[in-house]
C-alpha positions in Angstrom: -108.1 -11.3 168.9 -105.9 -12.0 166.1 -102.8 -11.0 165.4 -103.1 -8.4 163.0 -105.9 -6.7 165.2 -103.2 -6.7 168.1 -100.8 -4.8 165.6 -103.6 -2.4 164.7 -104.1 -1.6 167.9 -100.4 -1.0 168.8 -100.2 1.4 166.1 -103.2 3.9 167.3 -104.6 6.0 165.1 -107.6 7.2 163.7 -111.2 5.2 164.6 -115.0 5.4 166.1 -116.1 4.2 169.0 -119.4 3.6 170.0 -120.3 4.7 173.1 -123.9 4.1 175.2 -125.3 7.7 176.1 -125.5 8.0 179.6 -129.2 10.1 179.4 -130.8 8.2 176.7 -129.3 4.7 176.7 -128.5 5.2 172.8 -125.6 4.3 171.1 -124.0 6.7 169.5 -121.2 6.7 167.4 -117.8 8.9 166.7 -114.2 9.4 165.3 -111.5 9.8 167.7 -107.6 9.2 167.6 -106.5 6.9 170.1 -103.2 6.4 171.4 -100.9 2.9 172.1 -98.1 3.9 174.8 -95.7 1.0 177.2 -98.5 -1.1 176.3 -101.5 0.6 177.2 -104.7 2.3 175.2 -105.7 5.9 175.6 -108.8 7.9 173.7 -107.6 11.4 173.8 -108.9 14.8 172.5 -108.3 19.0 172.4 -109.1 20.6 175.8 -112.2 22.0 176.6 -115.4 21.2 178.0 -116.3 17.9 178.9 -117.2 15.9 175.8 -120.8 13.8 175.2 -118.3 11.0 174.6 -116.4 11.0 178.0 -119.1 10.9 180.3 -121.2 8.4 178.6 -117.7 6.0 178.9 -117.5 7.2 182.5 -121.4 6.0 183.4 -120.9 3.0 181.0 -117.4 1.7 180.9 -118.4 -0.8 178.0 -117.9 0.9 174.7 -116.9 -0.4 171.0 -113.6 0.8 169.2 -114.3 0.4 165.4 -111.0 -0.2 163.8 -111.5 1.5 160.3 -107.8 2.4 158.3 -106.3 -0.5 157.0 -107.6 -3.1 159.3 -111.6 -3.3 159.8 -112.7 -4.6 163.3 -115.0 -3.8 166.1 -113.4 -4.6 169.3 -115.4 -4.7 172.6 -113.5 -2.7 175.2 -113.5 -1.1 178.7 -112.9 2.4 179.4 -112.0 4.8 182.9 -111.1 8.1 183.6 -107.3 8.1 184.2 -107.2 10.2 187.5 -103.5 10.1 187.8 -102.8 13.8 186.9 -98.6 12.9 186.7 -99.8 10.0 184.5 -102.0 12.0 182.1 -99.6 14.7 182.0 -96.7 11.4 180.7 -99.6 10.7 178.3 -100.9 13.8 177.1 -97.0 15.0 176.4 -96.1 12.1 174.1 -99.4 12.0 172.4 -98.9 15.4 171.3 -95.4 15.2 170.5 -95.1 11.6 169.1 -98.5 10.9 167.3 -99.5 14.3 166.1 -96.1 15.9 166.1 -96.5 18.8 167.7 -93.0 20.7 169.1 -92.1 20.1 172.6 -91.5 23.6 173.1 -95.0 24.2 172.5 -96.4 21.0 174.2 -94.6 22.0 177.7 -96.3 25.8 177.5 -99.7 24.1 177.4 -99.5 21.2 178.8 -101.2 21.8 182.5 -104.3 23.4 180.0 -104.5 19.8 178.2 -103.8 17.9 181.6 -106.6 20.2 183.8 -109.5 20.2 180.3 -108.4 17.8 177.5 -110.6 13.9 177.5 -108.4 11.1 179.0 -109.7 7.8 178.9 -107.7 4.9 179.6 -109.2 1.4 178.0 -108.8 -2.3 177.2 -109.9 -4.9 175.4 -113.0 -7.0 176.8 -111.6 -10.7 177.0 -114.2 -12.7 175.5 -112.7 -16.3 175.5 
């Protein structure tokens, strides 16, 4: 992986993934924000039900993240469900405070809602060399 596809990465930001759908075996493709924190990748989203998305990446780890703003790259990576509800909870609070700038204030109030319902999904690039 080159090294503007390394910064890229570290930025986060807005992307698709493609993910293989656990029922049909289909890929299928869609945009999410994704998150670069101490060195590690997260796909977040809002709370709620348990998304399409997440479960296909928990039956099939493999997915592609499609770099799309400002750098263009598919990148081959390797998802899990992040179980660690302290960890998610350190996560989830700087996500919504850092990269979508929400007020802390309001973060703490909800933050056991987005912890308990919100997708998690920790991943990594798929070393290929």
């Amino acid at each position: 992986m080159d090294s503007v596809v390394r910064a890229a990465l570290r930025h986060g930001g807005i992307a698709d993934i493609t993910t293989i759908g656990r029922k049909t075996g289909l890929p299928r493709r869609i945009e999410i924000y994704f998150h670069h924190f101490d060195g590690e990748l997260y796909l977040t989203g809002r709370p709620g039900p348990k998304r399409d998305w997440e479960a296909n990446i928990e039956a099939n780890p493999g997915f592609t993240l499609h770099l799309k703003r400002g750098v263009i790259a598919d990148i081959e990576v390797r998802g899990a469900l992040e179980p660690d509800r302290d960890e998610r909870a350190r996560i989830l609070y700087r996500a919504l405070t850092e990269s979508w700038g929400s007020e802390p204030e309001r973060v703490s109030a909800a933050l056991d809602r987005w912890v308990a319902t919100a997708p998690f999904i920790r991943f990594e690039p798929v070393d290929r060399s």
